[in-house]
Residue, then its C-alpha position, 0 to 999 in steps of 0.5 A: x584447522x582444529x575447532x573443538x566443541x566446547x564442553x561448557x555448561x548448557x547454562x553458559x550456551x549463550x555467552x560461549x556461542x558469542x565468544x565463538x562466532x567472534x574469535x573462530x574466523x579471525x584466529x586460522x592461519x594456513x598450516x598451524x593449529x588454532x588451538x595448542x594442545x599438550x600430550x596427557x596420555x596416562x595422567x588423572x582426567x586427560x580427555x579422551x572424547x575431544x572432537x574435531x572439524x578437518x577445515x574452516x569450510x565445515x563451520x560457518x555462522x549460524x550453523x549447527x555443526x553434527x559433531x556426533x557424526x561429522x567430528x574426528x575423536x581425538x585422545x590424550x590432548x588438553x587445552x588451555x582455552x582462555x575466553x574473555x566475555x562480554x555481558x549479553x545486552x538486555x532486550x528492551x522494546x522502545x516503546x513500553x506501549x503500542x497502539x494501532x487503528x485498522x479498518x476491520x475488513x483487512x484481510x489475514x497476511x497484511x501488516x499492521x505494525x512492527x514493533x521496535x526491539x534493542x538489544x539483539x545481540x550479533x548473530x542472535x534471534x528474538x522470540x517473541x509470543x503474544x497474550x491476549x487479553x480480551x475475549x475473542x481475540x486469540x487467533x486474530x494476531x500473530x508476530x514474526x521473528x521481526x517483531x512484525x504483527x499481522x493479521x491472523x484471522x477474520x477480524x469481527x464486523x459485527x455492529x459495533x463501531x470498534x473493536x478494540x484487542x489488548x495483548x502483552x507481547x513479550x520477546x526472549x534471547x538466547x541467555x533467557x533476557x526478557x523484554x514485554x510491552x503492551x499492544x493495543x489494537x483497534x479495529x474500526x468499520x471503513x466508510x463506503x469508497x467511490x469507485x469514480x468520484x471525484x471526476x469531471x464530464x461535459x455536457x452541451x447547454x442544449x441538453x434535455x431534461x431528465x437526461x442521465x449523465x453519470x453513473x455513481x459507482x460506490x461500494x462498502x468494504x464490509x458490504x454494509x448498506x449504502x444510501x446516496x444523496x445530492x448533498x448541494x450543488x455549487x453555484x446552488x442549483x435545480x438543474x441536477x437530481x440522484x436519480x435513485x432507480x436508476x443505482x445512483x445516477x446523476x441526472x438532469x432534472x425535469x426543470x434544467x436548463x443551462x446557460x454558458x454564458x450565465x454558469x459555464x461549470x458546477x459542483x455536483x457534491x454526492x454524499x454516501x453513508x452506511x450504518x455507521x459513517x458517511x463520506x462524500x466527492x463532487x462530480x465537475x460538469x463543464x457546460x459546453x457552448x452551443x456552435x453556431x454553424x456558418x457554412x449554411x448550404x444555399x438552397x438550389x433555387x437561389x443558384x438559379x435566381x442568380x444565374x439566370x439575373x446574371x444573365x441580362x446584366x452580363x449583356x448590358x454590360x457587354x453592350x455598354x462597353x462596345x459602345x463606348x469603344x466605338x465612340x472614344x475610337x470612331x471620333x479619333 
């Protein structure tokens, strides 16, 4: 197989790359020669300089081939190429606007949104670059060459509810086509997350005041400061208090008192915030019933009365009965 490096303009790189990576795998047939050529040798501007690959295994897509150093000068040969091209396609985002809303305590390397690009021509890459706009902002974001934006830097947390960043992102090919497009990008401060809630438990209705029950594990992804409180209780309720010295400990309070036969199953419903949002769940408490027991062990000295009034009542018994034998038997 003869490949020839081309001796286009660099201007007309693109349009020439596509013709080649389209015709080169298809036009090789075992013995023959891709490419005819004719002897030139002594004429006005007969190529001295044409370069040659020796096998198809030496060129492969996508591959910069070192021609400088790996291709065979060959002299006195010109060719007659004939290439038909195609107009590379225009980029174009889908969107002429993007907007994205994320929690401010992602961290760097999380995804926050891939934008949608057209017009990626075969074997080609976009490039794409992002201007900000809004001070502060550089470093915060970066795009890959997916046209993925992720998170570059430690989003701000400062007191603000919201933050929000605008960028013009722009994306270039090979033959300099361009496409731009506006991403808006919105950071917010996360509520406080329960670690257990929601949750079920049982307790006996004979369980006592001021017991604890359950522990409320919260936490705020910004380590904003937490406050918790018993919101309600379903059906409304005194029997449960937050037991705050004890880091959010629901609790029975100092007048509970429990009924399986009147309310077998509350709703305990807590409710946290931090400086800026609140967020809530409900812990199910199941009363269970009281079990009765009725394998009562007899006392000892029951045994003993038993035994001992048996006794005489066994001779009666016993006396009774000889007579009788006697009297029906004795008279026959």
């Amino acid at each position: 197989m003869t490949t020839h490096k081309p001796t286009r303009p660099m201007g007309k790189r693109c349009r020439l790359r596509t013709a080649i990576c389209h015709v080169s795998s298809r036009r090789y047939y075992s013995g023959g020669t891709m490419l005819p050529y004719t002897d030139c040798s002594g004429q006005t501007d007969c190529p001295q300089m044409t370069l040659h690959a020796n096998g198809p295994g030496e060129l492969r897509e996508n591959y910069k081939y070192d021609w400088d150093n790996a291709g065979t000068i060959l002299s006195n040969r010109a060719y007659s190429l004939r290439f038909y091209f195609t107009k590379n396609t225009e980029l174009v985002f889908s969107k002429t606007s993007y907007n994205a809303s994320i929690p401010n305590h992602w961290t760097i390397g999380k995804s926050v949104l891939t934008l949608g690009l057209s017009g990626v021509d075969y074997a080609e890459v976009a490039t794409y670059t992002m201007i900000a706009h809004t001070n502060g902002s550089d470093g915060l974001f970066d795009i890959d060459r997916f046209g993925t934006v992720k998170i570059a830097g430690v989003l701000p947390t400062g007191y603000d509810d919201e933050s929000v960043f605008i960028y013009t992102v722009s994306a270039v090919d090979y033959c300099q086509n361009y496409a731009n497009t506006t991403l808006t990008i919105e950071t917010f401060n996360s509520p406080p997350l329960f670690g257990n809630l929601p949750s079920l438990i049982e307790i006996e209705e004979t369980v006592g005041v001021s017991q604890s029950l359950f522990p409320v594990i919260v936490s705020d992804p910004t380590n904003d400061s937490i406050c918790c409180t018993l919101e309600k209780t379903l059906p409304q309720s005194e029997n449960f208090i937050l037991d705050l010295d004890r880091s959010f400990f629901i609790a029975t309070s100092k007048k509970a008192y429990f009924s399986y036969n009147l309310i077998n199953s509350y709703l305990v419903r807590i409710c946290c915030q931090d400086r800026n949002f609140s967020t809530s769940s409900v812990l199910q408490v199941k009363i269970k019933k009281e079990e009765t027991n009725s394998n009562i062990p007899v006392p000892g000295w029951v045994v003993t009365s038993l035994i001992i009034s048996s006794v005489p009542i066994g001779l009666l018994v016993l006396t009774s009965c000889t007579l009788l034998f006697f009297m029906v038997f004795g008279l026959t």
